[in-house]
N, C-alpha and C positions, 0 to 999 in steps of 0.2 A: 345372441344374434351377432353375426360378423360385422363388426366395424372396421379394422384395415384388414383387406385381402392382397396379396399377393398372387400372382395367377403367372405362373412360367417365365417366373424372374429370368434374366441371362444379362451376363455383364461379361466382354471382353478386351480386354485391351491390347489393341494390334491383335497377333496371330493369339495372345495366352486368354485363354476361358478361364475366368476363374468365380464365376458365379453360374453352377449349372440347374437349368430346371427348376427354380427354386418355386415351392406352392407354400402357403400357409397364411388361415383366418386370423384374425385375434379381434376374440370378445370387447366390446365394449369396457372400459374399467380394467381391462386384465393388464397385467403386469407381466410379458414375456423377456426374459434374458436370451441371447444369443451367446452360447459359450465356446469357446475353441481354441488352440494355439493360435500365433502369429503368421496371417496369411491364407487362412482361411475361410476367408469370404464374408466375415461376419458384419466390419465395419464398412464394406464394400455397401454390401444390403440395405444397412442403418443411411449412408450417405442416396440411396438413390432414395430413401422413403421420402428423407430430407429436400431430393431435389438439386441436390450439391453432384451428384451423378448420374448421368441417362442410360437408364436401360440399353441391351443391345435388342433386347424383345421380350414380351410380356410386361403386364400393369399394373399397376397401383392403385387400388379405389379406395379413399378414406371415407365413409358416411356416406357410401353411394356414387360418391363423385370423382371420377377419374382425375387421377392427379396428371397424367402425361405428358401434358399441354401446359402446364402450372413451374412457374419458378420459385427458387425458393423463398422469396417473400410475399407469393401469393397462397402460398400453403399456410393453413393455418398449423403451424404446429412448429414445439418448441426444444432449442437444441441445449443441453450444455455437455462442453467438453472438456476434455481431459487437461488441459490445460489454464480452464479458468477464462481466458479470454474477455477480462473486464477490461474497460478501457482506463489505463493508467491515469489522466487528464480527470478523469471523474469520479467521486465520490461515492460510497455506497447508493444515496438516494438518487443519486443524477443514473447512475449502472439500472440499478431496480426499473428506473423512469423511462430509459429507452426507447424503450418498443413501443411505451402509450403515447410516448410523445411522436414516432415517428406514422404513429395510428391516426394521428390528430383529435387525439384526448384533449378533455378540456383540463384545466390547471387542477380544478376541485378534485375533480375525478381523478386526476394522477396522484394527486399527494394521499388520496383515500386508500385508491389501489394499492401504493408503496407501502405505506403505510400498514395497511393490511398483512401484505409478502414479509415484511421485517417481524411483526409478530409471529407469523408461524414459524420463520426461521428462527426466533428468538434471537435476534441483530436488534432491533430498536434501538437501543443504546448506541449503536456503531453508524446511524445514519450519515454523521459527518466527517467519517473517516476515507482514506482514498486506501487503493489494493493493498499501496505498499505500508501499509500500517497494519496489517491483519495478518491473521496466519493461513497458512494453507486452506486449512478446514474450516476459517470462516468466509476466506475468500469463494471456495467451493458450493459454502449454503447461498451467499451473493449471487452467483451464477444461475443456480436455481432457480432466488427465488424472479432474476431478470427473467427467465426463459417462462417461471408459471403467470409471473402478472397481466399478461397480453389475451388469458384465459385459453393456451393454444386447444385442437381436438388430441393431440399426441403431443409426448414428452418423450424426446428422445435423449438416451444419456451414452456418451461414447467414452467408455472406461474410463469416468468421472474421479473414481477413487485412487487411481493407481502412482497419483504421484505425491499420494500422504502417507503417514506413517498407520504402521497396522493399529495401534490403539483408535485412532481418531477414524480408519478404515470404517473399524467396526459400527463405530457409535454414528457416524457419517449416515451408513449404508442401513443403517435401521431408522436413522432421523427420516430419509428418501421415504423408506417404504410405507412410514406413517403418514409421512405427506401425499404419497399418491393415494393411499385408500382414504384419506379423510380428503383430497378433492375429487376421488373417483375417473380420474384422467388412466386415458389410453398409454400404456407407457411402454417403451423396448430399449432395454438395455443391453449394453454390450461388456462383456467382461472374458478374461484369457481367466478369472481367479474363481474354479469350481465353490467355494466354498461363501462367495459371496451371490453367486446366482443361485446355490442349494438353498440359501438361508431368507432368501428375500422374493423371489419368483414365484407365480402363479404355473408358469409353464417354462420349459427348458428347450432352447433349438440347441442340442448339438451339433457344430458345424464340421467339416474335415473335406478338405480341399476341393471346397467353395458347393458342397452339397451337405444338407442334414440327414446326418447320418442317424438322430432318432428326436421326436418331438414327443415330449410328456412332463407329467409332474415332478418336482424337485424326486417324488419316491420310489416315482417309474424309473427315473431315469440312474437313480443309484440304487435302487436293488433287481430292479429289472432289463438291464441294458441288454439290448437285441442286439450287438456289432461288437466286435474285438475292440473297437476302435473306444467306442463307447466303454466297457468293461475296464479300459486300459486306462484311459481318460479320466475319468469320474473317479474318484477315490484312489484309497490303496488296496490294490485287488491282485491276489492270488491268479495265474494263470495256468492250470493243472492239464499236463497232457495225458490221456489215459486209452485204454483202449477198449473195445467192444466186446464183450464174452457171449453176452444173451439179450440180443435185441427185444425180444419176445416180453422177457422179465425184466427189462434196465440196467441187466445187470453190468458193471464194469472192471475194468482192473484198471488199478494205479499202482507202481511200482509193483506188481503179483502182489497186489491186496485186491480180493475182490469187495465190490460193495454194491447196492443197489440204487441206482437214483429214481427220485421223484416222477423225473420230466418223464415221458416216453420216449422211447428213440427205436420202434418200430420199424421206423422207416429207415434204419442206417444197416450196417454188415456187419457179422462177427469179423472180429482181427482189425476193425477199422479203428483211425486213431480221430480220438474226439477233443475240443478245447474246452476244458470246465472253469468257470469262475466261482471262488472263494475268496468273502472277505476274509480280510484278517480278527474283523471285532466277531462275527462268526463263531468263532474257535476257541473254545476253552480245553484244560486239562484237567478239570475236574472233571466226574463222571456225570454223563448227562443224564436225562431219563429214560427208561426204559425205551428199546426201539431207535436208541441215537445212532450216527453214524462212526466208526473209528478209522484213524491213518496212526497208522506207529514209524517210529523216523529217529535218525539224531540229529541234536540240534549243534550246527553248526555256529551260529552267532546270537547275540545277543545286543539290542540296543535302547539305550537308554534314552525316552525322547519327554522327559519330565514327570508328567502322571498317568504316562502309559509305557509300557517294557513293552519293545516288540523283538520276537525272537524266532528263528527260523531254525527248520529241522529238515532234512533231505530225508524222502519217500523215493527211493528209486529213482530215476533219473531227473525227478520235481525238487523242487525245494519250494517248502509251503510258510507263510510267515502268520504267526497268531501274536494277539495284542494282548495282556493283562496290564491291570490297575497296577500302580507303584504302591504298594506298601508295604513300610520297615519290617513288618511282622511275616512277610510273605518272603521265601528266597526264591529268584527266579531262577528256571533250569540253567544247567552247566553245561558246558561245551561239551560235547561227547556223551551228554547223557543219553539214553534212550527213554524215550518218550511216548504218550499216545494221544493224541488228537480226539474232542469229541464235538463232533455237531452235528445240525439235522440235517437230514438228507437233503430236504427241502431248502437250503440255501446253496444247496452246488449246481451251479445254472449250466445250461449246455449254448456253448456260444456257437450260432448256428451261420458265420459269416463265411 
């Protein structure tokens, strides 16, 4: 059932639009990320839910109840940002304390509250510490746990990770996600980093200049992308130009290789040229099983990215990159070899933008 609905977001400033049309439910409990490069409408969105910015038209209902008319301290719902934003002057438990005290909690009741929030961050220990005594990533769980004690309806997190180091990223951003499913709170995240909304979201908005260019599952969204934009975005993806032989049968060419795809493309012309995506993890060179697809090529480069080779070979006017495992026992192809490609038909998607 829809807990925050969106219904024909728009946000412009002066003459520039840059939040168009925007629709989208989100479940009760669910966990949506908002993903996109810089400028793309995403924290835009997250700030009007906040109430921190007005719509130019269309509404916000949280729980039923239109937010329109609501400021943001009369929204129930809790922000932390990318910057941490604890007040310097005060102490962990006094940061935690905030919000109940500016709720007019009673004293019992606050120190229980806090009290409570430092265990699930696992802080206890650091109650009497102030910001500049912690590190980044503790300072970050701090933030947190001020913005869940107040018990908001939505937890908004505005690319909360992006100014710690990738270790503690990681461990961060999975600490978040066990907290929201063990409090079951409405949550929307914002992140430019695919890899930390694949790993942690229920559902995925891809954004791209200030429209959602496709909303789905962390597996929709990376193996099913419906937009160039999307296919381009999302991982590291092959983008194969080919052309039409047999609508009828699927059939294609890539570089004068023919082959057949999955999808249908009935509806397209001989001689027309089509955009296909292929992952690189996709593609092996070993022989696949019986019925696989093949592309033969030389391989131009070859690159070493720790425990994966990824190596690229030119098919006619494409150059197509496949990933294998690092190991000692394996020599990856050489420049100028000739090569042959095997995978299933069924992973060369036809981008239909």
């Amino acid at each position: 059932m829809a807990f925050l609905t969106l219904t024909n977001i728009q946000k412009s400033f002066g003459p520039v639009k840059v939040v168009h049309d925007f629709d989208m439910t989100i479940d009760k409990g669910e966990f949506v990320s908002f993903l996109g490069p810089s400028g793309c409408g995403k924290t835009t969105i997250l700030r009007m839910i906040a109430g921190f910015e007005v719509p130019t038209g269309g509404s916000i209902v949280i729980d039923n109840r239109d937010q329109g008319n609501l400021k943001p301290n009369q929204r129930n719902i809790g922000m932390v940002f990318q910057a941490y934003a604890l007040f310097p002057n005060m102490n962990v438990h006094q940061n935690v304390a905030f919000g109940l005290k500016v709720a007019g909690k009673r004293k019992a009741e606050i120190d229980a509250r806090v009290k409570e929030m430092l265990s699930l961050i696992k802080l206890e220990h650091l109650a009497d510490r102030y910001p500049y005594q912690m590190s980044g990533g503790q300072q970050q769980r701090v933030a947190l746990a001020r913005a869940l004690a107040p018990m908001p309806q939505v937890l908004l997190l505005d690319e909360p990770l992006s100014a710690l180091d990738a270790k503690i990223r990681v461990s961060l951003r999975e600490e978040i996600r066990l907290i929201q499913q063990k409090l079951g709170i409405t949550t929307v995240f914002v992140t430019h980093d695919q890899e930390e909304a694949l790993s942690i979201s229920d559902r995925i908005v891809v954004m791209n200049a200030g429209r959602a260019d496709q909303i789905g599952t962390p597996f929709e969204i990376y193996n099913k992308p419906t937009t160039r934009f999307v296919a381009s975005f999302v991982g590291t993806l092959n983008i194969i130009e080919a052309k039409v032989v047999d609508p009828a049968t699927s059939r294609i060419a890539i570089g004068g290789q023919q082959l057949a795809l999955k999808e249908p493309i009935a509806s397209m012309k001989a001689s027309e040229v089509i955009s296909l995506a292929l992952r690189p993890e996709a593609v092996t060179i070993a022989e696949g099983a019986k019925g696989d697809t093949e592309l033969t090529g030389e391989v131009i480069a070859t690159n070493f990215l720790g425990s994966v080779i990824r190596t690229r070979i030119r098919v006619g006017e494409n150059v197509v990159s496949f990933d294998m495992f690092n190991s000692p026992g394996i020599r990856p192809p050489a420049i100028g070899e000739t090569i042959t490609l095997h995978f299933a038909a069924s992973d060369l998607l036809v981008i239909r933008d």
